[in-house]
C-alpha positions in Angstrom: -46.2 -69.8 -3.6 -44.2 -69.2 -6.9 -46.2 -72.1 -8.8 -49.6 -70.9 -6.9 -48.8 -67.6 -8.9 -46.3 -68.5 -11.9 -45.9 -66.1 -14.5 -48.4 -68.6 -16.6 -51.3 -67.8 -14.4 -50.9 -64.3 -15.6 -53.4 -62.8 -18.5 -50.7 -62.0 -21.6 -52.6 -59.3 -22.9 -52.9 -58.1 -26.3 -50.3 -55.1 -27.1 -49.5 -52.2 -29.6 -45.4 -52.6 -29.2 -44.9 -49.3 -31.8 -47.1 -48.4 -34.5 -47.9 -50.6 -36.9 -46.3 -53.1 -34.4 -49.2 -55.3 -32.8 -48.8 -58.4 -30.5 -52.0 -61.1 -29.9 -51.1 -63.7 -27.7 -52.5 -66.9 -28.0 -54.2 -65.9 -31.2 -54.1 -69.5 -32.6 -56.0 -72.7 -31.2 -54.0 -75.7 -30.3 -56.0 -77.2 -32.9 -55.4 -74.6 -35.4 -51.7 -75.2 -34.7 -51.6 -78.9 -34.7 -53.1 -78.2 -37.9 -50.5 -76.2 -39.5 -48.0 -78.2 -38.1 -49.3 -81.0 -40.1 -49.0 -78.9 -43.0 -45.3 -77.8 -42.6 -44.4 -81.9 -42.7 -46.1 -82.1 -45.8 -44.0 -78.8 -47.3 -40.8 -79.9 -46.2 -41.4 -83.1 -48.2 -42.4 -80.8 -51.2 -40.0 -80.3 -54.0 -37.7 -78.3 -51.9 -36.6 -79.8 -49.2 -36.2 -77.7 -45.2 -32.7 -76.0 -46.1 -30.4 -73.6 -44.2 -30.0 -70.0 -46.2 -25.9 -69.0 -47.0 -25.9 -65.3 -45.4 -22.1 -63.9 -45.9 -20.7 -67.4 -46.1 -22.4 -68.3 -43.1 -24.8 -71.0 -43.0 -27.8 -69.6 -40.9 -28.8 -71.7 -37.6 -32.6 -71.3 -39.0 -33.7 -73.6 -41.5 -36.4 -72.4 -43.8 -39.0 -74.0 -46.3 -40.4 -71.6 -48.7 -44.1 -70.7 -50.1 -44.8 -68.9 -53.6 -41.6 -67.8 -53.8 -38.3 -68.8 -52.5 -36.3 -67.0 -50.5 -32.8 -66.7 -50.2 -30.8 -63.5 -49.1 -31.9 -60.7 -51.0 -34.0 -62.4 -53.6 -37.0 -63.9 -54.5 -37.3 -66.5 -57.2 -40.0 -69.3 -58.4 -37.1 -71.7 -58.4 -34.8 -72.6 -55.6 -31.5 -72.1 -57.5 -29.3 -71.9 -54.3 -31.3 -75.4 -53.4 -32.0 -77.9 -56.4 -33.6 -75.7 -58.8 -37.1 -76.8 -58.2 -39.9 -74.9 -58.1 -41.2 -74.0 -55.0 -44.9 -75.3 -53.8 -47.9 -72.8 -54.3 -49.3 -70.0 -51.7 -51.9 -71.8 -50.1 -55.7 -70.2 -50.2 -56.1 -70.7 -47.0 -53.2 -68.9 -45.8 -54.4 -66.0 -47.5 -57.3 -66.0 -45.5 -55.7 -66.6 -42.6 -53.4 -63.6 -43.0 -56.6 -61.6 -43.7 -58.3 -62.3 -40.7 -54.7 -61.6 -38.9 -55.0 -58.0 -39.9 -58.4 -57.8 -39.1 -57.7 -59.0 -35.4 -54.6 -56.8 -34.7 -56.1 -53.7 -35.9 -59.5 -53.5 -35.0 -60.5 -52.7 -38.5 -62.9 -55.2 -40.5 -61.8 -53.8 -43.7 -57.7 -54.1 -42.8 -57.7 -57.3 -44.6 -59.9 -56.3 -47.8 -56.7 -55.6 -49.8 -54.5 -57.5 -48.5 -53.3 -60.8 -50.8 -49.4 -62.3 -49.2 -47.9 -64.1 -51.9 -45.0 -66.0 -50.1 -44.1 -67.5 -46.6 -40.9 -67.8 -45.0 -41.8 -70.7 -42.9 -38.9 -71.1 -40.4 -38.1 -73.9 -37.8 -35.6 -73.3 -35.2 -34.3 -75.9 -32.8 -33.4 -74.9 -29.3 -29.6 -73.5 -30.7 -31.1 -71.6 -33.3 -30.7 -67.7 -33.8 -31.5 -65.0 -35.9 -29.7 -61.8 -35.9 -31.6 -58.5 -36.1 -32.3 -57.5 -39.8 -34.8 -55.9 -41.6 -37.8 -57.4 -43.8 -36.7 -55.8 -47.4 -36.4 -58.0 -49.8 -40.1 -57.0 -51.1 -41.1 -54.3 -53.3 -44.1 -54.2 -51.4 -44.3 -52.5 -47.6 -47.4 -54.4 -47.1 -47.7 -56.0 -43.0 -46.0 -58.9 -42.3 -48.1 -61.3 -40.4 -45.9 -63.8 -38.1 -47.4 -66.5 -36.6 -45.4 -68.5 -34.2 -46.1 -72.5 -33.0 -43.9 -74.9 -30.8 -41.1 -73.5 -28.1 -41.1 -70.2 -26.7 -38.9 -67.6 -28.2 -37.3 -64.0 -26.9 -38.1 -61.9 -30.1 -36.4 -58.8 -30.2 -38.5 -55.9 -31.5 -36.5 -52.7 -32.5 -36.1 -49.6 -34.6 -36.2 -48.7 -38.1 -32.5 -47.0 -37.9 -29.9 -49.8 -36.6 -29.9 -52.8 -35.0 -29.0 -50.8 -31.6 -31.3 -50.2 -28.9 -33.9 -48.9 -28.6 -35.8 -52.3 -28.8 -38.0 -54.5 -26.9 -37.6 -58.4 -25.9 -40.8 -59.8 -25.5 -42.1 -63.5 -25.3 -43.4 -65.1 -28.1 -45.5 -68.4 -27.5 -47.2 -71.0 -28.9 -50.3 -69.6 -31.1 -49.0 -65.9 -31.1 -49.5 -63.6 -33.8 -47.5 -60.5 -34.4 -48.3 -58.5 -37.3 -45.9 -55.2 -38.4 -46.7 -52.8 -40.9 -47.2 -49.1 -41.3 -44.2 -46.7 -39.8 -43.1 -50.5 -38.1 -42.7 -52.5 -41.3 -39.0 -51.8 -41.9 -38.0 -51.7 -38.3 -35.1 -54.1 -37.2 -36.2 -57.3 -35.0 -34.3 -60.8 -34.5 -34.9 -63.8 -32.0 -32.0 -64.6 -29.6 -33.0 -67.3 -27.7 -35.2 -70.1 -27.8 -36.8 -71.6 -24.9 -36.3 -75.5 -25.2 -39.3 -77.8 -23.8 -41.7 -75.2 -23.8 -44.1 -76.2 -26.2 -47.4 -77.1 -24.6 -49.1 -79.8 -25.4 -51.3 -80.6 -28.2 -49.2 -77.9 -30.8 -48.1 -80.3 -32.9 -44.6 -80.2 -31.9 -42.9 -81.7 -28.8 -39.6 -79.6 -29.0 -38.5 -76.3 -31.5 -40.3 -73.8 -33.0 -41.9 -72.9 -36.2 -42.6 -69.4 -37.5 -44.6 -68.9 -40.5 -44.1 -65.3 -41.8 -46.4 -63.8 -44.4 -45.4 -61.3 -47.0 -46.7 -59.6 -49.9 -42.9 -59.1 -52.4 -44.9 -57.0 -54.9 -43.2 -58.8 -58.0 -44.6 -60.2 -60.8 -44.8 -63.5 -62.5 
């Protein structure tokens, strides 16, 4: 009876968690993410290599490869000084489609995406230990959405507040092919992933085990 009506048999339908705050399951083909998959081996041969960010003196479980501009806590920069100085690879084109179309899909609108240009990716892969803590999205100058696209192992992402890290939030499952997009009275709200569900990538992603999130972002800077 429970594999007659698993949980997987049930429609995952398409939510507004808070304003700003919109969830699309299964946004992405399988193709679409074998794809990108394909892509991120290609980056993490690139000129900066997959790398674990230093947060307080802590090495963070994620390990991140960066697009446009690097990343590393609290600042952007062309080169990855905290890495081996190179510069990181370009924003793809393509990508800025992609993150075009994203808005278009989680709001409705067919104009949501007309001025919207990301300039960098924080493209994350967690293994099945991996964390993150709950934070904000800050570093930017810009409050432009973020557009999150998730491939590979299912994750609990935890969706809060803009005030604290505290409750009230929201754990909610993201799979394989998700989007999530936050902007608006959303974009500075706390959020974090606490657990990743090992083995639960499905086949044909790309991936047989982990879990990749590409995160788009516009940092307003210059240069």
């Amino acid at each position: 009876m429970s594999t007659l009506f698993g949980d997987d048999l049930v429609a995952r339908p398409r939510r507004e968690l808070a304003p700003g705050a919109v969830w699309v399951p299964g946004w992405l083909t399988l193709e679409q993410q074998a794809w990108i998959v394909a892509r991120f081996r290609e980056w993490t041969r690139g000129p900066v290599p997959l790398r674990a960010a230093m947060v307080g003196g802590h090495e963070m479980s994620v390990k991140t490869v960066c697009l446009g501009w690097h990343w590393r806590p609290y600042q952007y920069t062309r080169e990855a000084v905290d890495v081996n100085g190179n510069r990181v690879l370009g924003f793809p084109d393509w990508m800025v489609r992609l993150g075009r179309r994203a808005l278009v899909e989680a709001t409705g609108d067919p104009h949501a995406g007309d001025d919207y240009t990301p300039d960098t990716a924080l493209v994350n892969y967690y293994d099945d230990t991996a964390r993150m803590g709950m934070h904000q999205d800050k570093d930017e100058r810009s409050l432009a959405p973020v557009v999150s696209l998730s491939i590979g192992d299912t994750c609990t992402f935890r969706f809060g507040n803009t005030e604290n890290r505290n409750k009230p939030y929201e754990d909610i499952a993201l799979a394989s092919g998700d989007l999530f997009v936050f902007g608006g009275p959303s974009r500075l709200a706390y959020h974090g992933i606490p657990k990743v569900h090992s083995r639960t990538a499905p086949d044909g992603c790309g991936l047989d085990t982990g879990r990749i999130n590409i995160t788009m972002r516009v940092t307003g800077l210059a240069g």
